[in-house]
mmCIF file as gemmi writes it, N, C-alpha and C atoms, coordinates in Angstrom:
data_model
loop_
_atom_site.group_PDB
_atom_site.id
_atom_site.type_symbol
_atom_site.label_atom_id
_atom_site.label_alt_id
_atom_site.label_comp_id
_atom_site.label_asym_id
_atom_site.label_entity_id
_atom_site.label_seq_id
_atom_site.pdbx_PDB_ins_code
_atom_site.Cartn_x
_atom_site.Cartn_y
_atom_site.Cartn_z
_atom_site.occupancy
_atom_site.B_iso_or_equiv
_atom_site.pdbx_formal_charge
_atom_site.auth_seq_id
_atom_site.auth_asym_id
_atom_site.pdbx_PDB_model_num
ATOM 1 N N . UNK Axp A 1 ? 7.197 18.6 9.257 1 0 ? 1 A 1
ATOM 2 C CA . UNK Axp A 1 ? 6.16 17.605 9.04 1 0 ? 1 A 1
ATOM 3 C C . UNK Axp A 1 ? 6.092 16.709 10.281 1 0 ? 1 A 1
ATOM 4 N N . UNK Axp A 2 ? 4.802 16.407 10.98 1 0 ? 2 A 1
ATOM 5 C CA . UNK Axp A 2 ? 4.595 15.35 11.917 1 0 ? 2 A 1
ATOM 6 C C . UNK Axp A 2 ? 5.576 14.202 11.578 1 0 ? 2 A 1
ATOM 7 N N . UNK Axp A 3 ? 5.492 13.224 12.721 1 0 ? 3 A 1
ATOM 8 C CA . UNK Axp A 3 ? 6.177 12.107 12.828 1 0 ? 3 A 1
ATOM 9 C C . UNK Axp A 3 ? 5.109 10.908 12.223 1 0 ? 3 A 1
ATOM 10 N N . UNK Axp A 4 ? 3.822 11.264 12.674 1 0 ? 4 A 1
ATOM 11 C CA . UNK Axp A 4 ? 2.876 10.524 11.817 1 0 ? 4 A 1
ATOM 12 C C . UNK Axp A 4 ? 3.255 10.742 10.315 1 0 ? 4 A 1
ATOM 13 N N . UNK Axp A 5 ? 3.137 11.819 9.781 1 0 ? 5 A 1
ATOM 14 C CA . UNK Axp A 5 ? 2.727 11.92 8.282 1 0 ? 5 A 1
ATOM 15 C C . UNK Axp A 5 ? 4.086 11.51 7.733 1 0 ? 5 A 1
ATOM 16 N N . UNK Axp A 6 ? 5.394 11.94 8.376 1 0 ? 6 A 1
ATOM 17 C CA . UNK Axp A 6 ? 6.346 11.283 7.515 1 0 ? 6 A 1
ATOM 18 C C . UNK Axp A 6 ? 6.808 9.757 7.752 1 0 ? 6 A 1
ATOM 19 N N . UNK Axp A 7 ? 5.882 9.359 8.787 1 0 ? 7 A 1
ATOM 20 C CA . UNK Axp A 7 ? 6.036 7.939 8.743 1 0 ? 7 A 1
ATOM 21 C C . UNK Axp A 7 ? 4.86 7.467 7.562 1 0 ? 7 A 1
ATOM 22 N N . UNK Axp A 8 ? 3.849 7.722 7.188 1 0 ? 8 A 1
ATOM 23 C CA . UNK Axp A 8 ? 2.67 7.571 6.244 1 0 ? 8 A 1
ATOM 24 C C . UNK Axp A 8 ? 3.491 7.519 4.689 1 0 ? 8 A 1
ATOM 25 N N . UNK Axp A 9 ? 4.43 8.479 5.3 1 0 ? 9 A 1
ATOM 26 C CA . UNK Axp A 9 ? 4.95 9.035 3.543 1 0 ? 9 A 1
ATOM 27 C C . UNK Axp A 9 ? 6.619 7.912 3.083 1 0 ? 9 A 1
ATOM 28 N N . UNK Axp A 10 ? 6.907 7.181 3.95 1 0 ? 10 A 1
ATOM 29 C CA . UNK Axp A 10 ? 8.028 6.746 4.214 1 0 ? 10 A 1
ATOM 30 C C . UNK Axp A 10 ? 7.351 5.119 3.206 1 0 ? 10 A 1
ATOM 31 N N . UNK Axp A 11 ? 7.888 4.887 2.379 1 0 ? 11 A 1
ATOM 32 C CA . UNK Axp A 11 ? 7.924 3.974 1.495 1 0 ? 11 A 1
ATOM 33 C C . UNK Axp A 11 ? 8.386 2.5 2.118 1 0 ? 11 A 1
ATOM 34 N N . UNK Axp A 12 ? 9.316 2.213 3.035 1 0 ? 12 A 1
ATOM 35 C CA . UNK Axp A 12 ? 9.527 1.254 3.753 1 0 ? 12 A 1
ATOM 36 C C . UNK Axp A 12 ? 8.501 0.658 4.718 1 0 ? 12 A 1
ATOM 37 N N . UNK Axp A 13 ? 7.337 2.005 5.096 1 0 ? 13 A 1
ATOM 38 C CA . UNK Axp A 13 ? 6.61 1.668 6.071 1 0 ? 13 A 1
ATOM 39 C C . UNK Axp A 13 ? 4.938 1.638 5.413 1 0 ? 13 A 1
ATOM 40 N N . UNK Axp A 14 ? 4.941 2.116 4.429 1 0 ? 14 A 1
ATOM 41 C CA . UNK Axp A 14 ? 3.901 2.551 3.751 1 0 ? 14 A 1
ATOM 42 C C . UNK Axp A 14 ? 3.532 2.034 2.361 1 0 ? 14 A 1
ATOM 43 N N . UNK Axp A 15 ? 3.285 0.501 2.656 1 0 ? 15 A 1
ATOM 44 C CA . UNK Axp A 15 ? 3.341 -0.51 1.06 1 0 ? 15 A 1
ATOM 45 C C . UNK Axp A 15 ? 2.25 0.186 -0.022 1 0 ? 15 A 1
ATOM 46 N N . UNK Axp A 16 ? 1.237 0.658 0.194 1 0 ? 16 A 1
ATOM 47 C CA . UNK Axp A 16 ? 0.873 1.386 -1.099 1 0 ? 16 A 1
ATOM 48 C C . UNK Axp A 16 ? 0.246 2.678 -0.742 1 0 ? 16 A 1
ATOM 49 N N . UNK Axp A 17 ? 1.42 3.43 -0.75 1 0 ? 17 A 1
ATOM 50 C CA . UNK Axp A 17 ? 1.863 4.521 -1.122 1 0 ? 17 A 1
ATOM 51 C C . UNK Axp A 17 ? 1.591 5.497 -2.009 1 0 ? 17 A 1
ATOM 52 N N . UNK Axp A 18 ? 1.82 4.751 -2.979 1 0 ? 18 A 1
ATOM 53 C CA . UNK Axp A 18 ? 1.618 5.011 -4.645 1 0 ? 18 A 1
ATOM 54 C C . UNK Axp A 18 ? -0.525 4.597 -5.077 1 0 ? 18 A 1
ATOM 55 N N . UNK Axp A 19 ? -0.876 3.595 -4.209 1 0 ? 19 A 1
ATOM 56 C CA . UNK Axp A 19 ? -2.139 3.091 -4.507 1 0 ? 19 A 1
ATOM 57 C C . UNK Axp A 19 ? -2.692 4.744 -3.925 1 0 ? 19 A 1
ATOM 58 N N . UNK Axp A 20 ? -2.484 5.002 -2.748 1 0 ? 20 A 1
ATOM 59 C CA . UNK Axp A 20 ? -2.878 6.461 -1.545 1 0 ? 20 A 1
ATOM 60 C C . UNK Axp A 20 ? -2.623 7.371 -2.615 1 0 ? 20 A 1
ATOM 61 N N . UNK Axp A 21 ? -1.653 8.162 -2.728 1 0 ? 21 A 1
ATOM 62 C CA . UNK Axp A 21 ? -1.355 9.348 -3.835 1 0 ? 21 A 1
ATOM 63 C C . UNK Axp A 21 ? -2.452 8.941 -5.078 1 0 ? 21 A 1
ATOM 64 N N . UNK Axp A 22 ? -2.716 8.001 -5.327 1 0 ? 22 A 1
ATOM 65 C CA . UNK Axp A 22 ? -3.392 8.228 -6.569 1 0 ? 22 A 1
ATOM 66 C C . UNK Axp A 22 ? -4.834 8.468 -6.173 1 0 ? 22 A 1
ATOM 67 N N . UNK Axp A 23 ? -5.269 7.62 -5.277 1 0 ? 23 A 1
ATOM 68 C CA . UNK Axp A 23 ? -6.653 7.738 -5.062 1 0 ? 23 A 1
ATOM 69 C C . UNK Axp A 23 ? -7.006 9.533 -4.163 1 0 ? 23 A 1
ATOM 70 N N . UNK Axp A 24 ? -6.027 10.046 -3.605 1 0 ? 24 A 1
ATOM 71 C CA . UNK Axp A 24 ? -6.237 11.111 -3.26 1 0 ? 24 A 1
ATOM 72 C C . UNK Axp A 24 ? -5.917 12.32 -4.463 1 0 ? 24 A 1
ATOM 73 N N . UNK Axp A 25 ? -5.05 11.653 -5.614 1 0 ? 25 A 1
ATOM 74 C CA . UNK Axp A 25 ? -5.271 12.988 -6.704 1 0 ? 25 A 1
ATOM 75 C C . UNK Axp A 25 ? -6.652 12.885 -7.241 1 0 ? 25 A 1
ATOM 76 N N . UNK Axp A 26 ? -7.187 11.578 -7.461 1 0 ? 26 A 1
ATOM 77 C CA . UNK Axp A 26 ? -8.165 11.513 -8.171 1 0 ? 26 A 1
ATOM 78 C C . UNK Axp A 26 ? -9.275 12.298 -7.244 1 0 ? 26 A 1
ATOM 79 N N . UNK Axp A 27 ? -9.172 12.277 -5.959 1 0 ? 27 A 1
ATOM 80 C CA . UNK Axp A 27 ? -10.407 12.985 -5.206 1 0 ? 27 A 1
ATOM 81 C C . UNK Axp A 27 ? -9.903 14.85 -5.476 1 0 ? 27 A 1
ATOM 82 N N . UNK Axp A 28 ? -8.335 14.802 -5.588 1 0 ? 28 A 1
ATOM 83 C CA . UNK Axp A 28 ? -8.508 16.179 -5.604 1 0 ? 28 A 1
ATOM 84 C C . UNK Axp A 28 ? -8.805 16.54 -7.372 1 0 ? 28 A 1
ATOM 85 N N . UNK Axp A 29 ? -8.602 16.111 -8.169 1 0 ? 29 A 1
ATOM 86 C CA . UNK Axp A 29 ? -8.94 16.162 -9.819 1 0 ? 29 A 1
ATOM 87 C C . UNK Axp A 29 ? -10.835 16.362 -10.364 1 0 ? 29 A 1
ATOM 88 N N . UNK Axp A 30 ? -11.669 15.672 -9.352 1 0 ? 30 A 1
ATOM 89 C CA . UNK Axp A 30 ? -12.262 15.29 -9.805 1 0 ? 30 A 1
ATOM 90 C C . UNK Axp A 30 ? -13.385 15.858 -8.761 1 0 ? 30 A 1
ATOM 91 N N . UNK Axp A 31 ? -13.317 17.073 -8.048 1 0 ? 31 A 1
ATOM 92 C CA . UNK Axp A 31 ? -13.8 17.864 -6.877 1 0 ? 31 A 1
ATOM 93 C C . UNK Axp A 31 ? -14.507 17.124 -5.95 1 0 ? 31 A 1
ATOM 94 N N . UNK Axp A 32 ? -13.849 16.293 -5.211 1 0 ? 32 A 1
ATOM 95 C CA . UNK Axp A 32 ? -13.739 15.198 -3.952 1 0 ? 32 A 1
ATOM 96 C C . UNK Axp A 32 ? -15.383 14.147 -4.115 1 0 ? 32 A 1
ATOM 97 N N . UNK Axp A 33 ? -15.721 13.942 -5.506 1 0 ? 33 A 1
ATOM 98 C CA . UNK Axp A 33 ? -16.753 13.229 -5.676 1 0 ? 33 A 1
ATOM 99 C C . UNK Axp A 33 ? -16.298 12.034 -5.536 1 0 ? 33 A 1
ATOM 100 N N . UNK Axp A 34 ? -16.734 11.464 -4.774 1 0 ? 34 A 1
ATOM 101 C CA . UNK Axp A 34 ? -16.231 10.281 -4.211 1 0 ? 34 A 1
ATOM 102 C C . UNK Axp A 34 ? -16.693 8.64 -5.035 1 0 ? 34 A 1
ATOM 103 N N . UNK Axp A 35 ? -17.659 9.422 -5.804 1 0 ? 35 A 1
ATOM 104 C CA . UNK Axp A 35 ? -18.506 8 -6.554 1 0 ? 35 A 1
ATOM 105 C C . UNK Axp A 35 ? -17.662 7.627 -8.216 1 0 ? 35 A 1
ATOM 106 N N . UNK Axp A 36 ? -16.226 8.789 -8.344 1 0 ? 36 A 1
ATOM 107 C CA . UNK Axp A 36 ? -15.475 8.688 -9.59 1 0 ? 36 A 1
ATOM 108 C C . UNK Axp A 36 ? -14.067 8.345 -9.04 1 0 ? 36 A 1
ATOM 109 N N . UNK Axp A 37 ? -14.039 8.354 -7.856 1 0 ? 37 A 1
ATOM 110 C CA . UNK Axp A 37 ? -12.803 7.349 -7.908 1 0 ? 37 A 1
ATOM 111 C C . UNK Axp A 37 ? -12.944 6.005 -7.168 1 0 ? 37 A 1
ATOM 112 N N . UNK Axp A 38 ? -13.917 5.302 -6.951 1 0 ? 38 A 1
ATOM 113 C CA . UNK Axp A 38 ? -14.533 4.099 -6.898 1 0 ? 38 A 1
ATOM 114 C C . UNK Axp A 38 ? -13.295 3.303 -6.98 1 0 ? 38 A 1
ATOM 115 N N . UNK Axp A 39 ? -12.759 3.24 -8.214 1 0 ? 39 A 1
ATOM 116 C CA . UNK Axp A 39 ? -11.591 2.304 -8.637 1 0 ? 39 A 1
ATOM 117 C C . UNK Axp A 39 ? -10.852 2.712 -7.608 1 0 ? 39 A 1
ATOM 118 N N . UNK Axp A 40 ? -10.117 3.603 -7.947 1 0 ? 40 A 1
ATOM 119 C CA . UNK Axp A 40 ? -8.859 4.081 -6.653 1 0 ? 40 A 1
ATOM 120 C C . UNK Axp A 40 ? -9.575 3.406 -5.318 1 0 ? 40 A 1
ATOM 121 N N . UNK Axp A 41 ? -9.917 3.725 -4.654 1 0 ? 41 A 1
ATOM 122 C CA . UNK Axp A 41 ? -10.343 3.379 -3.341 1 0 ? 41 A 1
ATOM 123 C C . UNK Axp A 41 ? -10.253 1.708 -3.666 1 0 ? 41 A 1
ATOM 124 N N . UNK Axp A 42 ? -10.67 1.183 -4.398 1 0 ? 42 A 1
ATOM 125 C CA . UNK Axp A 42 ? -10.687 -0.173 -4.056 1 0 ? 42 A 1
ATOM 126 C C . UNK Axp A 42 ? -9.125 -0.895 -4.399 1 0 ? 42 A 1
ATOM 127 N N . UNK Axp A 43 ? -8.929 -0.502 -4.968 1 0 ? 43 A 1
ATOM 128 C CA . UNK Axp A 43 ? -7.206 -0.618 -5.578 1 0 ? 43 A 1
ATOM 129 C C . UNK Axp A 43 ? -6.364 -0.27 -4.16 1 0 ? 43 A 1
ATOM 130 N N . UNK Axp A 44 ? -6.341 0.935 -3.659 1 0 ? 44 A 1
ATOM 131 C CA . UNK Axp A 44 ? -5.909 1.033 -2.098 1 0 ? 44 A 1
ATOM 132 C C . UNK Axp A 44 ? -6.394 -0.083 -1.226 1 0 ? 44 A 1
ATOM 133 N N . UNK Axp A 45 ? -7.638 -0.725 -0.763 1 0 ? 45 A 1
ATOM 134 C CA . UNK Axp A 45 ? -8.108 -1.707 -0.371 1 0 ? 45 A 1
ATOM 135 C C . UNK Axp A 45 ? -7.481 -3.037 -0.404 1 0 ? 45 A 1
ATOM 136 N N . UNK Axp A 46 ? -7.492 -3.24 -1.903 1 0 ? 46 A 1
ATOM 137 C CA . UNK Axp A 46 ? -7.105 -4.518 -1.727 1 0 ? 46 A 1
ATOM 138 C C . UNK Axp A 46 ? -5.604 -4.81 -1.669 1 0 ? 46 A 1
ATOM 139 N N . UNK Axp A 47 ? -4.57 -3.118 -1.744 1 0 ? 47 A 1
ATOM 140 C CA . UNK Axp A 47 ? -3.421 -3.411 -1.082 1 0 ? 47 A 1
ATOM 141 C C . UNK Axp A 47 ? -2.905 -3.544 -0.211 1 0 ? 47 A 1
ATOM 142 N N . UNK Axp A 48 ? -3.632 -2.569 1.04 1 0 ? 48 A 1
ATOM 143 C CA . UNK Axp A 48 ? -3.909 -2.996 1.995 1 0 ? 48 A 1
ATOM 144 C C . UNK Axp A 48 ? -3.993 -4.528 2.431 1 0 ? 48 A 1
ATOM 145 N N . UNK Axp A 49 ? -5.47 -4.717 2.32 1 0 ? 49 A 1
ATOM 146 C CA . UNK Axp A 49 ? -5.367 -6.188 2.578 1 0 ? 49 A 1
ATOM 147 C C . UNK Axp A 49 ? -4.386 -7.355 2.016 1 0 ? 49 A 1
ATOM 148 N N . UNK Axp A 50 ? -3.576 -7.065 0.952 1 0 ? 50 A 1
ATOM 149 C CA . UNK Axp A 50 ? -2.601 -8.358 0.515 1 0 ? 50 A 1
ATOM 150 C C . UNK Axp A 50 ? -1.812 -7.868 1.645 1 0 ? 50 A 1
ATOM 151 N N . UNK Axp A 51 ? -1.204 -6.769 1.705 1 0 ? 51 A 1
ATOM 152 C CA . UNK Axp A 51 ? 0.062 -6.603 2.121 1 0 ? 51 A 1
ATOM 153 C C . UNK Axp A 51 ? -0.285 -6.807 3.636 1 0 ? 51 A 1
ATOM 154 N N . UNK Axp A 52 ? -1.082 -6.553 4.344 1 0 ? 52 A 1
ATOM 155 C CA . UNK Axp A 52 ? -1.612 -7.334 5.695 1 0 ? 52 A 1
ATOM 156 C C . UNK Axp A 52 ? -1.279 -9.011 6.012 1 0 ? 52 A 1
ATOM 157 N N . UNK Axp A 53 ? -2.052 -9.389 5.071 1 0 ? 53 A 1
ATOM 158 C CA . UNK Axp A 53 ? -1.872 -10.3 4.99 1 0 ? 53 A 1
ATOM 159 C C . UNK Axp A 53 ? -0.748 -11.574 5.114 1 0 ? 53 A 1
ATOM 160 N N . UNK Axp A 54 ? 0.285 -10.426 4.044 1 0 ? 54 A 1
ATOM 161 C CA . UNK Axp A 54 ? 2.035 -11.18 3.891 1 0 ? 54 A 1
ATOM 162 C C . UNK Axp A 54 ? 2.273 -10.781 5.514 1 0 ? 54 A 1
ATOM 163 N N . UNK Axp A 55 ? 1.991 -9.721 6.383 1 0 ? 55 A 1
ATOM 164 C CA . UNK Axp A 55 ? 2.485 -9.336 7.673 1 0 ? 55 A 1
ATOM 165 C C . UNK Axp A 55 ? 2.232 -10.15 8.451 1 0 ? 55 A 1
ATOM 166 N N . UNK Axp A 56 ? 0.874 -10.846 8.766 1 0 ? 56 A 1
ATOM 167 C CA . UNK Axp A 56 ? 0.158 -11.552 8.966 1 0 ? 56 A 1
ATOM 168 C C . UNK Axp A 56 ? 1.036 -12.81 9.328 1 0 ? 56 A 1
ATOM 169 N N . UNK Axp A 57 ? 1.778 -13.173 7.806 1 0 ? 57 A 1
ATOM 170 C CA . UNK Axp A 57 ? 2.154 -14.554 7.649 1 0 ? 57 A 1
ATOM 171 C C . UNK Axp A 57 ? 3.411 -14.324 7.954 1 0 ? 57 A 1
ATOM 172 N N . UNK Axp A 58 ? 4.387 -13.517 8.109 1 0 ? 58 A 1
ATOM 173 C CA . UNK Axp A 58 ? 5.436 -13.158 8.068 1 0 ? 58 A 1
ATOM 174 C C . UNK Axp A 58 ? 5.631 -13.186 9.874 1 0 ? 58 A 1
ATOM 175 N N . UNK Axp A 59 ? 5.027 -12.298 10.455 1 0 ? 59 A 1
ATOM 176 C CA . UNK Axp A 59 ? 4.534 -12.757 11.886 1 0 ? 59 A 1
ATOM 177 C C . UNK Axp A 59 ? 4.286 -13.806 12.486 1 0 ? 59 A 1
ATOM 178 N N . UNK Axp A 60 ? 3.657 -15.026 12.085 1 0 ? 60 A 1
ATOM 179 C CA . UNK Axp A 60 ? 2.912 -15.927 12.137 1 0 ? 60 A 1
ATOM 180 C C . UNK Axp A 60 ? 4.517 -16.845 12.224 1 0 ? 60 A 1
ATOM 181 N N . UNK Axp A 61 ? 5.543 -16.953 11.212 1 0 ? 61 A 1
ATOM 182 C CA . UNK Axp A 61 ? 6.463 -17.3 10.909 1 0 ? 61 A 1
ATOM 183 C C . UNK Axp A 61 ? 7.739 -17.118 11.742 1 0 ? 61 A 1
ATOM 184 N N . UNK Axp A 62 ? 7.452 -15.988 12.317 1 0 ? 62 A 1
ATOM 185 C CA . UNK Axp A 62 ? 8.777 -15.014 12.825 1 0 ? 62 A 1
ATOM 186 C C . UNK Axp A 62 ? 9.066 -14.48 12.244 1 0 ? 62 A 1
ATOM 187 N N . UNK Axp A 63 ? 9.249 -13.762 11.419 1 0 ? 63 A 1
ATOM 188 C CA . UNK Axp A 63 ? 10.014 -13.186 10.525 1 0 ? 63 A 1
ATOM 189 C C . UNK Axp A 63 ? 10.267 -11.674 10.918 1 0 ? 63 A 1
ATOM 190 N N . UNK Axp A 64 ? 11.548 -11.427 11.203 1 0 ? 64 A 1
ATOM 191 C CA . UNK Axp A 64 ? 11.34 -9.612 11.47 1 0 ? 64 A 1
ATOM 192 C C . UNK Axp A 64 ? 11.489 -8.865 10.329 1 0 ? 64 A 1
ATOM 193 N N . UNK Axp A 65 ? 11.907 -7.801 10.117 1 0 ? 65 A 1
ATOM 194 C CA . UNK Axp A 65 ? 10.317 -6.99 10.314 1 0 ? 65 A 1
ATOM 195 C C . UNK Axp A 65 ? 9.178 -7.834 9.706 1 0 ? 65 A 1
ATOM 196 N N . UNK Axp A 66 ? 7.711 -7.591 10.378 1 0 ? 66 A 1
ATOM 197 C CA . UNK Axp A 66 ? 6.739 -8.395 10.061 1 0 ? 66 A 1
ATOM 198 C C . UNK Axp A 66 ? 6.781 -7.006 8.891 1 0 ? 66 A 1
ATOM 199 N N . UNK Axp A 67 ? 6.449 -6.11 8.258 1 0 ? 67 A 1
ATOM 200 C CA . UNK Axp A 67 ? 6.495 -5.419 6.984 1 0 ? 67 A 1
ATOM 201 C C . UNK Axp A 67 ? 7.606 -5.683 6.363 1 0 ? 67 A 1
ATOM 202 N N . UNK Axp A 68 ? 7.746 -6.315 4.957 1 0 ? 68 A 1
ATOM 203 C CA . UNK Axp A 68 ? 8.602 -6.307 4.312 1 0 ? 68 A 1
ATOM 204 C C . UNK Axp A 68 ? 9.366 -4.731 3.841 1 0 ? 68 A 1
ATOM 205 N N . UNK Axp A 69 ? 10.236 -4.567 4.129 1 0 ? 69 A 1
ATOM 206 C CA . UNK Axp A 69 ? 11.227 -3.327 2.991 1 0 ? 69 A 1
ATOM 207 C C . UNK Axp A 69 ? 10.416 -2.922 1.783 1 0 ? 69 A 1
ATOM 208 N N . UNK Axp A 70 ? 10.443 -2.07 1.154 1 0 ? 70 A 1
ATOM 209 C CA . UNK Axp A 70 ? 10.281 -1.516 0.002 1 0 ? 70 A 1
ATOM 210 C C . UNK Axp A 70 ? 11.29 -2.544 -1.102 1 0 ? 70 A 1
ATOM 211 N N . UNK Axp A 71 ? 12.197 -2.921 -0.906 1 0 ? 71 A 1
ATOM 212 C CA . UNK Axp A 71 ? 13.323 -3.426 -1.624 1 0 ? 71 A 1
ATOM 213 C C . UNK Axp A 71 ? 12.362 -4.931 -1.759 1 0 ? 71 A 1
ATOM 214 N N . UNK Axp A 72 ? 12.034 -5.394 -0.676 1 0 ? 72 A 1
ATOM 215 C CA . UNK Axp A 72 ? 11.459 -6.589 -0.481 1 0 ? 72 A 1
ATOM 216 C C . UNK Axp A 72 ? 10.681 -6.968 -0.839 1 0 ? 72 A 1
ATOM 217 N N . UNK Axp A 73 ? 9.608 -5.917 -0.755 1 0 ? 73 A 1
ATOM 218 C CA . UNK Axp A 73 ? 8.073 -6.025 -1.956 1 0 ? 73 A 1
ATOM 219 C C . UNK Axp A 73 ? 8.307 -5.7 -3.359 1 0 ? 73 A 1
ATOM 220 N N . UNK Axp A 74 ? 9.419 -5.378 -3.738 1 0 ? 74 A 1
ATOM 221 C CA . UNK Axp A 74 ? 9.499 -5.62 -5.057 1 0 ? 74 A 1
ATOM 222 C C . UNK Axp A 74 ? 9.72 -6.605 -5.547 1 0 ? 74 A 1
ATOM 223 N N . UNK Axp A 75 ? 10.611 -7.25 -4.993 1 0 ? 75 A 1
ATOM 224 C CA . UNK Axp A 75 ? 11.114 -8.911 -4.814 1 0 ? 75 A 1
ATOM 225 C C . UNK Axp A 75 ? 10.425 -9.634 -4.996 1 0 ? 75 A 1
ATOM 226 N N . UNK Axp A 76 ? 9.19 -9.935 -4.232 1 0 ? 76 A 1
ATOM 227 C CA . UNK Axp A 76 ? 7.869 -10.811 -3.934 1 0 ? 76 A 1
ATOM 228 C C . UNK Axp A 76 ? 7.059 -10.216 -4.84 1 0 ? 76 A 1
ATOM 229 N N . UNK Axp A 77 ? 6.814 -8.515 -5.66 1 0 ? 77 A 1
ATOM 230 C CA . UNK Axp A 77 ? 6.238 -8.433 -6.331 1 0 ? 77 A 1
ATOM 231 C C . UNK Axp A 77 ? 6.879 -8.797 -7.816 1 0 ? 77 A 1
ATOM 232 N N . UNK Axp A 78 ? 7.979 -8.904 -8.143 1 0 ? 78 A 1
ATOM 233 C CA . UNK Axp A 78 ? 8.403 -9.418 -9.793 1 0 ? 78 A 1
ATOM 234 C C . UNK Axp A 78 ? 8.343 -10.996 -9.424 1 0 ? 78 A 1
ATOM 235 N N . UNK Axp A 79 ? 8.539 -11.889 -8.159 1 0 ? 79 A 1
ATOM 236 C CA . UNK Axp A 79 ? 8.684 -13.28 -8.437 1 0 ? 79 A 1
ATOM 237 C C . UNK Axp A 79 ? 7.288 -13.452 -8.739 1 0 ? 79 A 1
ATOM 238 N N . UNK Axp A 80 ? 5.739 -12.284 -8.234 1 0 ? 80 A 1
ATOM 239 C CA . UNK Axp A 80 ? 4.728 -12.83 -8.347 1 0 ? 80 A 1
ATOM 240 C C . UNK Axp A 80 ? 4.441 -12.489 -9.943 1 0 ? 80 A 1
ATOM 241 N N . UNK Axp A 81 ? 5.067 -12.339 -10.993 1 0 ? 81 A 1
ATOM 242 C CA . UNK Axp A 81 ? 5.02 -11.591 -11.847 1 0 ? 81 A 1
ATOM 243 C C . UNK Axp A 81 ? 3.436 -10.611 -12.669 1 0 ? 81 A 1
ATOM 244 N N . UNK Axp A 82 ? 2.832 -10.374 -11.573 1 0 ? 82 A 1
ATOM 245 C CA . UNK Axp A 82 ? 1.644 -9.399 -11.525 1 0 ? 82 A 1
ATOM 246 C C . UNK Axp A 82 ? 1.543 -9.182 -10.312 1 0 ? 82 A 1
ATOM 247 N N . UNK Axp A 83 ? 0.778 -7.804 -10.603 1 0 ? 83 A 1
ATOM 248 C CA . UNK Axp A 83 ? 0.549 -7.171 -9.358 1 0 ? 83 A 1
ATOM 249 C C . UNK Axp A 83 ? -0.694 -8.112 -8.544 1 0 ? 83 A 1
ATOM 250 N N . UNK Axp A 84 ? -0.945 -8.522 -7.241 1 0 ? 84 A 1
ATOM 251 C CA . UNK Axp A 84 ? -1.985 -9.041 -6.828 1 0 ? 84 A 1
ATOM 252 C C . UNK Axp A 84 ? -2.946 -8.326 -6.441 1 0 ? 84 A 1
ATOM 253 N N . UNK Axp A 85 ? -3.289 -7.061 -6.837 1 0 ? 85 A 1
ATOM 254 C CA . UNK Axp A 85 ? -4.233 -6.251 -6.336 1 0 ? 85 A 1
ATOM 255 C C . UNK Axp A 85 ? -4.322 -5.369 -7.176 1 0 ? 85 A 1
């Protein structure tokens, strides 16, 4: 496997992960009609953008790594006790 794709697939580096896999089963489930997984795509979106965002601020701060850990976004995701996206 590329160094790209297993960096894509690498959970430490790749905050929604899980948002990606879903919105790409739903394109493969649903014969790549793109107007039925609407949801998915925007659900990827706006994880994207939170999790930018924390990088953003985390950067802004100093903080190394500007991506939080996998361990780390769970952290920040149970103190937020919902998902923000």
């Amino acid at each position: 496997m590329p160094l790209v794709s297993r960096r894509l697939r690498d959970p430490d580096i790749n905050p929604c992960l899980s948002e990606s896999d879903a919105s790409t089963r739903c394109m493969d489930e649903n014969n790549y009609a793109r107007e039925r997984c609407s949801n998915y795509f925007l659900k990827y979106k706006n994880c994207r953008r939170f999790w930018n965002s924390v990088m953003i601020q985390r950067r802004q701060n100093g903080v190394e790594p500007s991506m939080p850990t996998a361990a780390e976004r769970d952290e920040i995701l149970r103190a937020m006790q919902k998902m923000p996206y």
